[in-house]
CHARMM internal coordinates of N, CA and C (Angstrom, degrees):
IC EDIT
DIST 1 N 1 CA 1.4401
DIST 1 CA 1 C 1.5361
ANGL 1 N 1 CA 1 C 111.39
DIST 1 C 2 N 1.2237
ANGL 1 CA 1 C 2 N 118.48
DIHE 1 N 1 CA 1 C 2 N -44.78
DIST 2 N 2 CA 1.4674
ANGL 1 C 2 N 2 CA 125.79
DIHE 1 CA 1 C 2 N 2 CA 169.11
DIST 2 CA 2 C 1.4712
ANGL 2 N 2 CA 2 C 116.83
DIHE 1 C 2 N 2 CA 2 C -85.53
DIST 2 C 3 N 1.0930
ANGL 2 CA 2 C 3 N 121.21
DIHE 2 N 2 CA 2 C 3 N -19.92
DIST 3 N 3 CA 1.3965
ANGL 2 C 3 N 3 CA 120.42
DIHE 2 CA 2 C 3 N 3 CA 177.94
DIST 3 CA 3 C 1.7386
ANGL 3 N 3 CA 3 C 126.90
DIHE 2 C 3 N 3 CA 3 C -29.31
DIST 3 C 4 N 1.2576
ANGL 3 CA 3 C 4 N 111.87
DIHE 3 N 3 CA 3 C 4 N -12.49
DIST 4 N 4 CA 1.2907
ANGL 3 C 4 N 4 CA 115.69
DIHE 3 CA 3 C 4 N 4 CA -167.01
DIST 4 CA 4 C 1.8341
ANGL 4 N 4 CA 4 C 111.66
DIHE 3 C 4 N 4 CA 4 C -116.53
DIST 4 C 5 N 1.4711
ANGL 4 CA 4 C 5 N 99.29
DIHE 4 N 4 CA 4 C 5 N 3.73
DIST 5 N 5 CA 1.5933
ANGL 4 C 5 N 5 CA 109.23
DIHE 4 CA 4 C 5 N 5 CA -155.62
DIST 5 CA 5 C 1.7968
ANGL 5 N 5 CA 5 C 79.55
DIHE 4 C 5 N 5 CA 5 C -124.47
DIST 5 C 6 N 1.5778
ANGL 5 CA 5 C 6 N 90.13
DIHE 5 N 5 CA 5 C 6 N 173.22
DIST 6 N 6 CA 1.4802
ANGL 5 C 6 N 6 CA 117.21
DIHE 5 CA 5 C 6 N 6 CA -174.50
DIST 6 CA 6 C 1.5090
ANGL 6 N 6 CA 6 C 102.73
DIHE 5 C 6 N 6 CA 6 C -81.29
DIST 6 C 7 N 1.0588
ANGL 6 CA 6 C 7 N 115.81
DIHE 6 N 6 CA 6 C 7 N -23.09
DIST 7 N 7 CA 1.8981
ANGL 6 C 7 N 7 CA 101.41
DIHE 6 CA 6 C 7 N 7 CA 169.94
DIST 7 CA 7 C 1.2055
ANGL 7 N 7 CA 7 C 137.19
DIHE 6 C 7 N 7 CA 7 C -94.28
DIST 7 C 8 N 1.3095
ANGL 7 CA 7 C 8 N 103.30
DIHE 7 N 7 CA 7 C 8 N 0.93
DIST 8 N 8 CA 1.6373
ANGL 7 C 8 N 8 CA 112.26
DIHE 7 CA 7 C 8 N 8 CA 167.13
DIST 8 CA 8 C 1.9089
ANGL 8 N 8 CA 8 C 105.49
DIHE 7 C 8 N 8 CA 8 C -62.45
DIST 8 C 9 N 1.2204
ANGL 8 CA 8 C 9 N 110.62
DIHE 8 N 8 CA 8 C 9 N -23.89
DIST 9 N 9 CA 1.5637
ANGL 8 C 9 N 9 CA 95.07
DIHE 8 CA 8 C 9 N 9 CA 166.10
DIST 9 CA 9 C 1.5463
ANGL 9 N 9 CA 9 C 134.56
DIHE 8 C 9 N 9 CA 9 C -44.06
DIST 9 C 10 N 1.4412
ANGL 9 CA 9 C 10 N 89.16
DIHE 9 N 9 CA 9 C 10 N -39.38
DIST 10 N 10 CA 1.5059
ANGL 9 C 10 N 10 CA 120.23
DIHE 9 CA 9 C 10 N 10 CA -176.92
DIST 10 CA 10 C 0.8801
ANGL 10 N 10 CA 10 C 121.00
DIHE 9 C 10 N 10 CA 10 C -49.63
DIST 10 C 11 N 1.8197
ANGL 10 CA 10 C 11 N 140.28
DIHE 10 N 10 CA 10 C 11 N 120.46
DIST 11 N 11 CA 1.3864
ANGL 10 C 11 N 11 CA 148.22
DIHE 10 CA 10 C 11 N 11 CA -161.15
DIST 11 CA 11 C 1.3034
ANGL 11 N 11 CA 11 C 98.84
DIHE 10 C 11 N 11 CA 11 C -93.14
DIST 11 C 12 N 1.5324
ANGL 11 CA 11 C 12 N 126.06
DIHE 11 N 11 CA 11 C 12 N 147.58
DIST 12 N 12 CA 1.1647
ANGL 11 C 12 N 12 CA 128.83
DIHE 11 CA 11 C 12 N 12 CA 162.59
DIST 12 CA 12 C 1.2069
ANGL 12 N 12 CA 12 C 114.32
DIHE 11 C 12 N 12 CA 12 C -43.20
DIST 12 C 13 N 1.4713
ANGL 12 CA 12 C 13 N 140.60
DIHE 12 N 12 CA 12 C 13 N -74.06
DIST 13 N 13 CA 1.6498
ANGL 12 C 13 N 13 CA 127.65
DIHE 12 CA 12 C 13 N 13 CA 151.37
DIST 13 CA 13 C 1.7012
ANGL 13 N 13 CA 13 C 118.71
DIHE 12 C 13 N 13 CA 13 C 1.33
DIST 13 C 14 N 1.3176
ANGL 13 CA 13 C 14 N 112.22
DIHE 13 N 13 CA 13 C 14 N -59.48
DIST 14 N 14 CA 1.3672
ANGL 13 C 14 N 14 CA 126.19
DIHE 13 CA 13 C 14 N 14 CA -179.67
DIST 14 CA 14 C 1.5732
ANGL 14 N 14 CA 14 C 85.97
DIHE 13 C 14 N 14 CA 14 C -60.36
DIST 14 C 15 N 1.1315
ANGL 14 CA 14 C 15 N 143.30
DIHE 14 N 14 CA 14 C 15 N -89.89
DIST 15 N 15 CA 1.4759
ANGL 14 C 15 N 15 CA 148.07
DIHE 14 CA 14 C 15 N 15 CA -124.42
DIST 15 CA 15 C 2.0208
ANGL 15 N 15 CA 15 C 94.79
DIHE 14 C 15 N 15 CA 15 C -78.47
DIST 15 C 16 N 1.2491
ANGL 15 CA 15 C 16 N 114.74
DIHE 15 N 15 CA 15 C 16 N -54.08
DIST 16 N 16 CA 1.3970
ANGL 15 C 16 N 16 CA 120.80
DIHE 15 CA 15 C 16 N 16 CA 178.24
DIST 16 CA 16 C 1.8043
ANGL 16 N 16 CA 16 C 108.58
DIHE 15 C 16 N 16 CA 16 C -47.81
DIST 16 C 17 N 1.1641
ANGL 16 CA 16 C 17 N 112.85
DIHE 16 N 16 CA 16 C 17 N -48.54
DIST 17 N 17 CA 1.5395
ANGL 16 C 17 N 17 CA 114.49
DIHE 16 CA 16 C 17 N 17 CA 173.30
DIST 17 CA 17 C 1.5750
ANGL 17 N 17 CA 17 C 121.11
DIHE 16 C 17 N 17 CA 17 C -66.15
DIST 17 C 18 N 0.7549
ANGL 17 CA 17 C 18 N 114.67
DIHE 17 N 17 CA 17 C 18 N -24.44
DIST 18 N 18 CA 1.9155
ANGL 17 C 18 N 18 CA 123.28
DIHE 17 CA 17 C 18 N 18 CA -170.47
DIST 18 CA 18 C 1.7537
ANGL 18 N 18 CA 18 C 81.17
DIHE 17 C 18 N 18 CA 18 C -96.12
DIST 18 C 19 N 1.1502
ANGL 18 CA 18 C 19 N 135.21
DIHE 18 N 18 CA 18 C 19 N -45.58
DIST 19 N 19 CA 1.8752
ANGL 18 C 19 N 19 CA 123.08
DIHE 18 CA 18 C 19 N 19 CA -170.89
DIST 19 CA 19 C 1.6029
ANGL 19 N 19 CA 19 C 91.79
DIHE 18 C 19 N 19 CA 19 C -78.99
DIST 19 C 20 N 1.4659
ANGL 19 CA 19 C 20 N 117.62
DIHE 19 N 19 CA 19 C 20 N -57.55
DIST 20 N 20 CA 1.7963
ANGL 19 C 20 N 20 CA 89.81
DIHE 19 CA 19 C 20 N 20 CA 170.64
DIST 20 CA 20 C 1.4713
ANGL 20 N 20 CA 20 C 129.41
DIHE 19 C 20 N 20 CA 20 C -27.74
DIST 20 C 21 N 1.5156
ANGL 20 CA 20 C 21 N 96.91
DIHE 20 N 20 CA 20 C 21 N -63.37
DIST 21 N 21 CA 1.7990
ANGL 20 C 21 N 21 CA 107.86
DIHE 20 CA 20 C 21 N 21 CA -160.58
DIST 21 CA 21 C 1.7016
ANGL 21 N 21 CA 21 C 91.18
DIHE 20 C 21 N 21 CA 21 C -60.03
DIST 21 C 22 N 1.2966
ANGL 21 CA 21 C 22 N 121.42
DIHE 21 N 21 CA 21 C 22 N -58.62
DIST 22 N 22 CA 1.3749
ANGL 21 C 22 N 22 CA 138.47
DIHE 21 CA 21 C 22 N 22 CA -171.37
DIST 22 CA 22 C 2.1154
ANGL 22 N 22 CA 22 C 90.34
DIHE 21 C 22 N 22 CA 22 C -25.64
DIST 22 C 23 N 1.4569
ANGL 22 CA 22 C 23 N 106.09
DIHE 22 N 22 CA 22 C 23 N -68.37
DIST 23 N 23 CA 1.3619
ANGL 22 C 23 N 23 CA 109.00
DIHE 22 CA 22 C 23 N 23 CA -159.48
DIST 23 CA 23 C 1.5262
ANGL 23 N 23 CA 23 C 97.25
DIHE 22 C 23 N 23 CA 23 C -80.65
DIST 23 C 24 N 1.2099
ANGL 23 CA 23 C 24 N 146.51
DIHE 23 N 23 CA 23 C 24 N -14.87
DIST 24 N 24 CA 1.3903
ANGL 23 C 24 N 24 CA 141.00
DIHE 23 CA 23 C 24 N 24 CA 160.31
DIST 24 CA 24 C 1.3404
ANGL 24 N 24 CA 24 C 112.57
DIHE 23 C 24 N 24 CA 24 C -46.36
DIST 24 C 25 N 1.2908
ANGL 24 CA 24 C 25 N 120.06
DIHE 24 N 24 CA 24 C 25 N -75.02
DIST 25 N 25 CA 1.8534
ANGL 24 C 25 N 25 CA 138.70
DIHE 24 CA 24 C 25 N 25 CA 170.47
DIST 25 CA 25 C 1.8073
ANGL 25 N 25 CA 25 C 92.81
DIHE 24 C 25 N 25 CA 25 C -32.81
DIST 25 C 26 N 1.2512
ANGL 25 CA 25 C 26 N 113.35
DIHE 25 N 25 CA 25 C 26 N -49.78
DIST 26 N 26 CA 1.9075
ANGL 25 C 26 N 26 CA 99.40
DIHE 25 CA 25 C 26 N 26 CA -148.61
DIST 26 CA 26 C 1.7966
ANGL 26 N 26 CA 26 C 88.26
DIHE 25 C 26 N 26 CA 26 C -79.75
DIST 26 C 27 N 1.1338
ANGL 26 CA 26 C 27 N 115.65
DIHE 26 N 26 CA 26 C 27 N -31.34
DIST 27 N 27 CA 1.6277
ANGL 26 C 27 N 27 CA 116.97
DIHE 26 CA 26 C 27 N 27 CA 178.81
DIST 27 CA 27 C 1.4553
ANGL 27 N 27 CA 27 C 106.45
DIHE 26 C 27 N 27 CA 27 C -50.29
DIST 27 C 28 N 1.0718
ANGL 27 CA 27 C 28 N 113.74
DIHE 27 N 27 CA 27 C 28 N -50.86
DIST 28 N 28 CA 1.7206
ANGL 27 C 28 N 28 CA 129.97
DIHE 27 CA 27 C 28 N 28 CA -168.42
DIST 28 CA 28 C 1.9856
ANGL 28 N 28 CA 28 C 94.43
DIHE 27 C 28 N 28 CA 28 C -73.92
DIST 28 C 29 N 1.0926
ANGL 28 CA 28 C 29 N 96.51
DIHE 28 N 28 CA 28 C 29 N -57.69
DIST 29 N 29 CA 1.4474
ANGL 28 C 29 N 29 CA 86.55
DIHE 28 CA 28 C 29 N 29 CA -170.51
DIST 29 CA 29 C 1.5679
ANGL 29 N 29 CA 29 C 119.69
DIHE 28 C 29 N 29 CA 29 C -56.11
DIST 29 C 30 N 1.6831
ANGL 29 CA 29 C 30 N 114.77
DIHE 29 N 29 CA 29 C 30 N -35.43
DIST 30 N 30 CA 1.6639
ANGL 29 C 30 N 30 CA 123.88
DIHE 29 CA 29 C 30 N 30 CA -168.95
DIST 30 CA 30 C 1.6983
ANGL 30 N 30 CA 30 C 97.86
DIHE 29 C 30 N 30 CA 30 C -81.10
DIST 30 C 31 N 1.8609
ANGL 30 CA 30 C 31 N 112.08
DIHE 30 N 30 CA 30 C 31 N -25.20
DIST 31 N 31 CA 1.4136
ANGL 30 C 31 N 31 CA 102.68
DIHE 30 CA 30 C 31 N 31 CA 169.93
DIST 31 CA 31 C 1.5873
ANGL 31 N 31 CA 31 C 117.06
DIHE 30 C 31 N 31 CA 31 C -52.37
DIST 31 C 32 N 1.3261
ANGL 31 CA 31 C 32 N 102.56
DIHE 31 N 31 CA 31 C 32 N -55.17
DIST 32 N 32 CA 1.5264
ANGL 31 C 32 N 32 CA 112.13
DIHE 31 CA 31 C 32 N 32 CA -160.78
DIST 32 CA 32 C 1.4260
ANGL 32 N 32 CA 32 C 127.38
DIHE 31 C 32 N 32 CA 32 C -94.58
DIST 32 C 33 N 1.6866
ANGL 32 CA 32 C 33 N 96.83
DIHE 32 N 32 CA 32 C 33 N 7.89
DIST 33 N 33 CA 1.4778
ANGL 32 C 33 N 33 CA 119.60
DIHE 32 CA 32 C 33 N 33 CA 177.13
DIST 33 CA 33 C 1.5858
ANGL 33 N 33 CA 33 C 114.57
DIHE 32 C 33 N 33 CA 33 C 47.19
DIST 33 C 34 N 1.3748
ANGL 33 CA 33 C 34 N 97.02
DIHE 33 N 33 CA 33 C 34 N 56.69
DIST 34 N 34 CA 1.7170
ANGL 33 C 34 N 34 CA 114.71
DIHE 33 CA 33 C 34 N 34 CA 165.94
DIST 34 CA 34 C 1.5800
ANGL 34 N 34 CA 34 C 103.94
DIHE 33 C 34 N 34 CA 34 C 131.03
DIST 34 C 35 N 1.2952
ANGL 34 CA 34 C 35 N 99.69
DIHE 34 N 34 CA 34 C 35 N -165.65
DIST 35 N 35 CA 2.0677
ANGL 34 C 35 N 35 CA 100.25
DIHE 34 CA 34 C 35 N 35 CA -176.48
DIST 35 CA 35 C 1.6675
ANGL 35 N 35 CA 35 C 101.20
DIHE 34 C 35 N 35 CA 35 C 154.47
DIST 35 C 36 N 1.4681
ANGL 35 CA 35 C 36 N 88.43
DIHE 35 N 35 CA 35 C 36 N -175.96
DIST 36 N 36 CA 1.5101
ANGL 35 C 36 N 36 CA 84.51
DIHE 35 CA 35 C 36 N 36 CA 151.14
DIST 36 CA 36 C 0.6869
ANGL 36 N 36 CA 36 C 109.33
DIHE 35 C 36 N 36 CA 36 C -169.50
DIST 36 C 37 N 1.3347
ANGL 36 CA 36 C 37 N 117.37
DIHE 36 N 36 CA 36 C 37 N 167.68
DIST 37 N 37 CA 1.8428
ANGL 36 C 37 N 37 CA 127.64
DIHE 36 CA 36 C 37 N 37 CA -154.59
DIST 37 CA 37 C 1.6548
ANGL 37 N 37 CA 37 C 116.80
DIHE 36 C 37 N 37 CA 37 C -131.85
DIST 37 C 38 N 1.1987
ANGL 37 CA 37 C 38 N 113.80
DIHE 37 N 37 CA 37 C 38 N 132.40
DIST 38 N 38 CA 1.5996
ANGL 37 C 38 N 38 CA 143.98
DIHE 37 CA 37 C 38 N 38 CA -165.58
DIST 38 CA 38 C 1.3041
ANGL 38 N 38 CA 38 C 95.99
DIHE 37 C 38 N 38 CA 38 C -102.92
DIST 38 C 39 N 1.7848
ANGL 38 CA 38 C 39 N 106.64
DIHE 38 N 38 CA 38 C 39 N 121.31
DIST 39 N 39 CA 1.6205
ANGL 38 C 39 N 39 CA 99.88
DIHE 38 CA 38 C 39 N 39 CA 164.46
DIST 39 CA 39 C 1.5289
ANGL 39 N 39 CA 39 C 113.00
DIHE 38 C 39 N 39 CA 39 C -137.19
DIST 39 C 40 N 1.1930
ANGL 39 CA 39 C 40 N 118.63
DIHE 39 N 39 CA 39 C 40 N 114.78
DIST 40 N 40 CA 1.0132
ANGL 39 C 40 N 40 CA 96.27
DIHE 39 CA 39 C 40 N 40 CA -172.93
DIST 40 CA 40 C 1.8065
ANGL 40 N 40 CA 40 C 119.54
DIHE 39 C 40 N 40 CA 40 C -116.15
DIST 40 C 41 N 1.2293
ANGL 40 CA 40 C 41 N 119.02
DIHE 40 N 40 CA 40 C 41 N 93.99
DIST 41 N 41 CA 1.1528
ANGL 40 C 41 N 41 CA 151.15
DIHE 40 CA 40 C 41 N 41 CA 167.39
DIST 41 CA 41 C 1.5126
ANGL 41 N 41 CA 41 C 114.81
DIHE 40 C 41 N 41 CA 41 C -7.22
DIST 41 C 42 N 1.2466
ANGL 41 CA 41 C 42 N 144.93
DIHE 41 N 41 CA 41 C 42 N -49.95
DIST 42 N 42 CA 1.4382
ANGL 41 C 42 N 42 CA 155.52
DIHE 41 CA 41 C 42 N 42 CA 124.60
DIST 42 CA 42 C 1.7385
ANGL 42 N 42 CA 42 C 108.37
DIHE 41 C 42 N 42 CA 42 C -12.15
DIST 42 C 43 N 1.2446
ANGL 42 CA 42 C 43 N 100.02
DIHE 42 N 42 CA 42 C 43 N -83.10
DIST 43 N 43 CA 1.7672
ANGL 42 C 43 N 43 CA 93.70
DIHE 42 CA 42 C 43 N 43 CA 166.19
DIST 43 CA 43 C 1.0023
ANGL 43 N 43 CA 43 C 135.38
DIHE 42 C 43 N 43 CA 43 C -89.09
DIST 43 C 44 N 1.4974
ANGL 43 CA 43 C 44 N 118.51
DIHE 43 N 43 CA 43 C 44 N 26.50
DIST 44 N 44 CA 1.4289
ANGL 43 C 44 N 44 CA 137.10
DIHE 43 CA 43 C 44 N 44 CA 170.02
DIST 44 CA 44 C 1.9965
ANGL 44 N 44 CA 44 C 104.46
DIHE 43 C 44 N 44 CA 44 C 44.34
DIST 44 C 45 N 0.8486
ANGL 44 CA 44 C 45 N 100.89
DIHE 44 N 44 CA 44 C 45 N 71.10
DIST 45 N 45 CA 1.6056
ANGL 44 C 45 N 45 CA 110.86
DIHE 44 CA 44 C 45 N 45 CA -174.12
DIST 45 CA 45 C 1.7127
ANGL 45 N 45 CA 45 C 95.00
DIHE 44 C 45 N 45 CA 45 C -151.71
DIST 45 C 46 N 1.6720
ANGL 45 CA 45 C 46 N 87.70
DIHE 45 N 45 CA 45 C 46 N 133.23
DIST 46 N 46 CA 1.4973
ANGL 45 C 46 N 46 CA 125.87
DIHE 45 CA 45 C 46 N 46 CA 159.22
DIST 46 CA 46 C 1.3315
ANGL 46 N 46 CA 46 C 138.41
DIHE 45 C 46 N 46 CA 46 C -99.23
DIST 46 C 47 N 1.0422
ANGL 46 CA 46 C 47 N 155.34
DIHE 46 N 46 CA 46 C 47 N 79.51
DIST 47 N 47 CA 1.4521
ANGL 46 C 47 N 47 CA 155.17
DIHE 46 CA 46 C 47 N 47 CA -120.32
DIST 47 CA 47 C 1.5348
ANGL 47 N 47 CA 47 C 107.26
DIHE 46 C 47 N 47 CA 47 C -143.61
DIST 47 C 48 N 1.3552
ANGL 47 CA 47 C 48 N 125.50
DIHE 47 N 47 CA 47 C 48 N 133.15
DIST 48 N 48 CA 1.1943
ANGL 47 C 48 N 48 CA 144.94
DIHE 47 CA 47 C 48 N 48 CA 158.29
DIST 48 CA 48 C 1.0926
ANGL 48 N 48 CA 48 C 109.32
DIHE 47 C 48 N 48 CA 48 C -80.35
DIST 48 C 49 N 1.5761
ANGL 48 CA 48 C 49 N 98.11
DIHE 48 N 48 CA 48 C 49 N 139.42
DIST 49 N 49 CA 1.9920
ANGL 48 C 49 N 49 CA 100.87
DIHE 48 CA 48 C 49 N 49 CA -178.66
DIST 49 CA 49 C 1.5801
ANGL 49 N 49 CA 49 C 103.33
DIHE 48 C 49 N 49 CA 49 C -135.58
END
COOR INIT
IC SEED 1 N 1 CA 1 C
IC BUILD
C-alpha cells in the first residue's frame, strides 16, 4: 500500500514510536485542555509545550 511513497522506508520500530509519541502529546493535550505542540521533523520528535 505504501510501497510507492517515502514511508515505506519506515521500520516498524520507526512507525510504533511516532504512534507512541503521537498518543503521549494528545494525552497531555486532552489533560490540560489545549497546548501546543513542537515537532521537529529532522529529529523526528513530538513535544508538548
Amino acid at each position: 500500500m505504501t510501497s510507492h511513497l517515502e514511508v515505506s522506508q519506515c521500520s516498524l520500530g520507526d512507525w510504533e514510536k511516532a504512534i507512541l509519541m503521537g498518543y503521549d502529546v494528545w494525552r497531555q493535550v486532552e489533560k490540560n485542555r489545549g497546548g501546543t505542540l513542537v515537532v521537529d521533523l529532522d529529529a523526528r520528535l513530538i513535544t508538548y509545550l
